[in-house]
N, C-alpha and C positions, 0 to 999 in steps of 0.2 A: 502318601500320608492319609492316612485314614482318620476322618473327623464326622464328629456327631453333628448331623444337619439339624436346623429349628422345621421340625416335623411341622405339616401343614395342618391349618385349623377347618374343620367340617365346615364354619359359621362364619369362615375369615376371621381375620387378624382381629382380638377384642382391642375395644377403644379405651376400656376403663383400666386403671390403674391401679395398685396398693402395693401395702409393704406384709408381708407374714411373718410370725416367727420372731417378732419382736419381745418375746418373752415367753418360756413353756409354757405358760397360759393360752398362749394364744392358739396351741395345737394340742391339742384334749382327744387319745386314741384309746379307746376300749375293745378289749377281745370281745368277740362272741362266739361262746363256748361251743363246742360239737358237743360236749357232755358234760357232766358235772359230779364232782365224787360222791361217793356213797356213802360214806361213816364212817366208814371199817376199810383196813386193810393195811399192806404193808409199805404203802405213801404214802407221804404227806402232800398235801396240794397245797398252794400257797395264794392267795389270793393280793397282789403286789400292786402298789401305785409305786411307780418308781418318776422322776425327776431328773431330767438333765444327766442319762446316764441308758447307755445300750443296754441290750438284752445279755448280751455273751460276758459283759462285765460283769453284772448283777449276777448270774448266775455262778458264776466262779467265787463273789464275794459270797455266798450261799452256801458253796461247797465248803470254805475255809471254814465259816462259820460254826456247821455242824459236823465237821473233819472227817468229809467225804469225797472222792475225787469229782471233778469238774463234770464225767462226761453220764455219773448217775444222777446229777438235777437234770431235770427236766423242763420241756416249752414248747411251747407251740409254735410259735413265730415268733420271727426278729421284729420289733417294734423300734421305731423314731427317737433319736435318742436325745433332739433337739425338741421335747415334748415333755408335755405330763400324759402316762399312759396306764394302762392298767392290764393286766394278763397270769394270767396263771402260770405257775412254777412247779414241781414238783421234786421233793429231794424223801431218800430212804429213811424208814424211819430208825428209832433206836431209844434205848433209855434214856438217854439224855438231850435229842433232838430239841425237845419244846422248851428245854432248860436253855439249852444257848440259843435257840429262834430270840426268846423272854429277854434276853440278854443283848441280844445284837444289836451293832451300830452301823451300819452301812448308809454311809452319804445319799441322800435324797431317796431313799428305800423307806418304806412304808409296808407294814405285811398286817392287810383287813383284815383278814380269814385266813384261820385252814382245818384242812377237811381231809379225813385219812380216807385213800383208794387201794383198788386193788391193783391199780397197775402205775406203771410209771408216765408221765404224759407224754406223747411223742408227738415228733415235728408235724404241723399240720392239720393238728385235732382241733381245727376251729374252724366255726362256718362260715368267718371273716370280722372286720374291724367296724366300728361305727367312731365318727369323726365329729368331732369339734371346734370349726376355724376360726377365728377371727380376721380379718385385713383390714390394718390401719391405712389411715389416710387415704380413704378410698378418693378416688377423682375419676370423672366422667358421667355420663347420661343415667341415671337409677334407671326409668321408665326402659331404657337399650339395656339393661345389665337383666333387668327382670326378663324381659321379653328372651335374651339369652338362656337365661336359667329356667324358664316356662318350656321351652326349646328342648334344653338336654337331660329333663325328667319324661319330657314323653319319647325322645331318639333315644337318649343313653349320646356316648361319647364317643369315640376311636380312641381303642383300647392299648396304648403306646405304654411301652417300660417308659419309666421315668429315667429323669436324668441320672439319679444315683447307683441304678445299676450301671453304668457305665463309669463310674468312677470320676476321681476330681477331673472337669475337663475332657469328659469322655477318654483318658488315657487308656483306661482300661481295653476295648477296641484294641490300639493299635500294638501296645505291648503284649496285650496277649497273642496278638495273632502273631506277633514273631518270636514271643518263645513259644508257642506249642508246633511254630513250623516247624521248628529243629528243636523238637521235642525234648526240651529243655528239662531238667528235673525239677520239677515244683511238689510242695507241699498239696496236700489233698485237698486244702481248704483253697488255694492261691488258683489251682489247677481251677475248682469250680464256677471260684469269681470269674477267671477270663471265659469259660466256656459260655459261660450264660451272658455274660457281655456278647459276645459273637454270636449268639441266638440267637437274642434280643435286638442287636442292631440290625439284621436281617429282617427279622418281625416285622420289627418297624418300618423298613424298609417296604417290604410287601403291603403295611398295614397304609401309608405315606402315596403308594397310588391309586390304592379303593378308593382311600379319600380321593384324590386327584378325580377320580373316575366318578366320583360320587354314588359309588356303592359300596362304600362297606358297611352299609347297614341292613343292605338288601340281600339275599341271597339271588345267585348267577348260575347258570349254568356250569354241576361240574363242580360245585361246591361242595368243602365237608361241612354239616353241618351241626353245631352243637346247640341239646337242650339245655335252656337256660337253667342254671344252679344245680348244673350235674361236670360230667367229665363225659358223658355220654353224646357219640359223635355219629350218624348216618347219611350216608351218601346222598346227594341230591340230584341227578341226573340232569336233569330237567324239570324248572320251576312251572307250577303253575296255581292257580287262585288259592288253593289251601297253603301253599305255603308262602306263598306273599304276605297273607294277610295274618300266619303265625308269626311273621319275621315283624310284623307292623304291632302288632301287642305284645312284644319282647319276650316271645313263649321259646324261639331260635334265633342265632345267630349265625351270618357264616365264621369261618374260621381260615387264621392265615400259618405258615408255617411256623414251627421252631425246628431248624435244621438239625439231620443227623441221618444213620443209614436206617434202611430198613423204613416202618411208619409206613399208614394209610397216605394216598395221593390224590387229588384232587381231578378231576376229569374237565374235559371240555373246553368252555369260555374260563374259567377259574384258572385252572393248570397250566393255558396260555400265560394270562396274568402273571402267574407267581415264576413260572419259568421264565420269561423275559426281565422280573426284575431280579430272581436271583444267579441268574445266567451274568449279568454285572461284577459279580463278587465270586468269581467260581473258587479263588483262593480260599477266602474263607469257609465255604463250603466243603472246599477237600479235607479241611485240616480237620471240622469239625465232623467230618468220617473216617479217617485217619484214629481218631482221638477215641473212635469208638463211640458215641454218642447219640442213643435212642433218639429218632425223631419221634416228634411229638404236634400237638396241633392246641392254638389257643383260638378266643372268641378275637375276634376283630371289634367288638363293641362288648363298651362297659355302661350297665346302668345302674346310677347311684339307686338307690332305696332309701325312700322317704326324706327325698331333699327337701332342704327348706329351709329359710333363709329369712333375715332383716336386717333392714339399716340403721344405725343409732349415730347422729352426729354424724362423724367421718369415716367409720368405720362401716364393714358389712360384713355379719355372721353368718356361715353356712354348718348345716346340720346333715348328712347323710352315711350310710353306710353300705360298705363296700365288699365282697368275695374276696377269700385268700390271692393273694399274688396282685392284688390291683393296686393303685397308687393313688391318693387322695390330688397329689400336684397331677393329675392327669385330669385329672375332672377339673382342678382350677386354673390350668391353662387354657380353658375353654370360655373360662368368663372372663377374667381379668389376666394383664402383664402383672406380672407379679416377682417383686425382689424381697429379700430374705434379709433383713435386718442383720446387720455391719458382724452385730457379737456373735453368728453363726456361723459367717464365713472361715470357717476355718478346717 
């Protein structure tokens, strides 16, 4: 039975407590744009505060609206749907578009702006998210919570998929890895979800004993290594003072696997590391070369941008923002235990 472990913390187990999520208020997620449209052209960009409500929903009530199919609006990212968020959309234009935009009624949808471009927006055109939290009822030490939070703006974090890619219960894991054993017929979207679960928990995996090791925030011998706020990756053979002390002002980080065939490999003390713990799991490993599945390589460390944070009453506010693909609940399993208020659960 394959089940999602409670990944180890850099800083140890926090001692402070809260509740999140206790109302879209309390998780406030904005895009930040890779670009911005020009005036002119033959899309419309939409600039959307949406409410208690996903991306792929909103989107579909967008197409109905101005009776176009589903797959020409556009988006950048899937945004939290148990939030107030904000992100750009983009649908084709027409003589009557801005007539029934004027008109629309769509549940907890909001449309600020919009701004005709030349192209359509595609998945990924964002330089990442900036956040908003709140956590009630906070309990425990402030003076330990700051001292934590002083911490993981000058380290950065261990870069762990959160819980929701792995589905309610981490199911995802195990049901996917036994329909794509016997290469089950799935839907192109279903197919995806399990694959990336099965990355991801490998990741993690890998990412689960740097920490143990208390280096993944250092670069090792034999590491890939990635420049910060790129996708840009070069070998590290063997460390020495320049790149210590790149890795120590968050200029590189090293990098752990996303399985698949083919993909650059890791050399040395590194390559030990990651072959020993994915040597564990060789099942999943097979399937997700089987499956045909680019490897790839992520940062083992996430550093929020311009944390910052207060306490009011019982409560404590965090302010930062994040890279495409990172998780806001990854940074705040770092400072506080944290549960998600009853009416989210679902």
């Amino acid at each position: 039975m394959l089940t999602v472990p409670q990944w180890p913390h850099f800083l140890g187990p926090p001692q402070a407590e809260g509740v999140t999520r206790s109302c879209p208020e309390d998780f406030i997620v904005e895009e930040i744009p890779r670009l911005h449209p020009e005036g002119e052209g033959g899309h419309l960009w939409l600039w959307v505060e949406k409410r208690s409500a996903n991306t792929d929903w909103v989107a579909k009530e967008l197409a109905r609206t101005i009776d176009c199919v589903p797959r020409d609006v556009g988006f950048a990212g899937l945004k939290d749907r148990h939030a107030i968020t904000r992100q750009w959309f983009s649908v084709p234009m027409s003589s009557t578009v801005q007539e029934n935009l004027d008109n629309a009624e769509i549940e907890g949808v909001k449309i600020l702006e919009g701004r005709q471009h030349t192209r359509k927006l595609k998945r990924g055109t964002l330089n990442g998210n900036r956040f908003q939290l709140k956590v009630r009822c906070f309990k425990g030490d402030e003076d330990q919570t700051i001292r934590r939070l002083e911490k993981i703006r000058t380290t950065g974090v261990p870069n762990y998929f959160g819980p929701q890619r792995f589905g309610y219960r981490g199911q995802n894991v195990e049901q996917g890895y036994r329909l794509l054993d016997r290469n089950a017929r799935l839907p192109h979207s279903k197919r995806s979800i399990y694959l990336s679960a099965l990355r991801s928990f490998l990741f993690n995996q890998v990412l689960a004993e740097r920490v143990r090791r208390e280096d993944w925030n250092t670069v090792i011998d034999g590491d890939l290594v990635m420049l910060d706020g790129t996708q840009s990756i070069f070998p590290c053979e063997k460390t020495d003072a320049d790149i210590e002390e790149r890795a120590r002002r968050l200029d590189i980080h090293p990098t752990g696997p996303m399985p698949g065939e083919h993909g650059s490999q890791p050399t040395g003390l590194a390559a030990e590391v990651e072959q020993a713990v994915l040597g564990n799991w060789p099942l999943l490993t097979r399937v997700l070369k089987a499956q045909r599945v680019q490897a790839a390589r992520r940062a083992l460390r996430l550093c929020p941008v311009d944390l910052g944070w207060s306490f009011d009453g019982d409560g404590l506010e965090l302010i930062f923002a994040l890279p495409p693909g990172a998780y806001a609940t990854t940074v705040l399993r770092e400072i506080l235990v944290f549960t998600e208020a009853e009416q989210n659960k679902k």
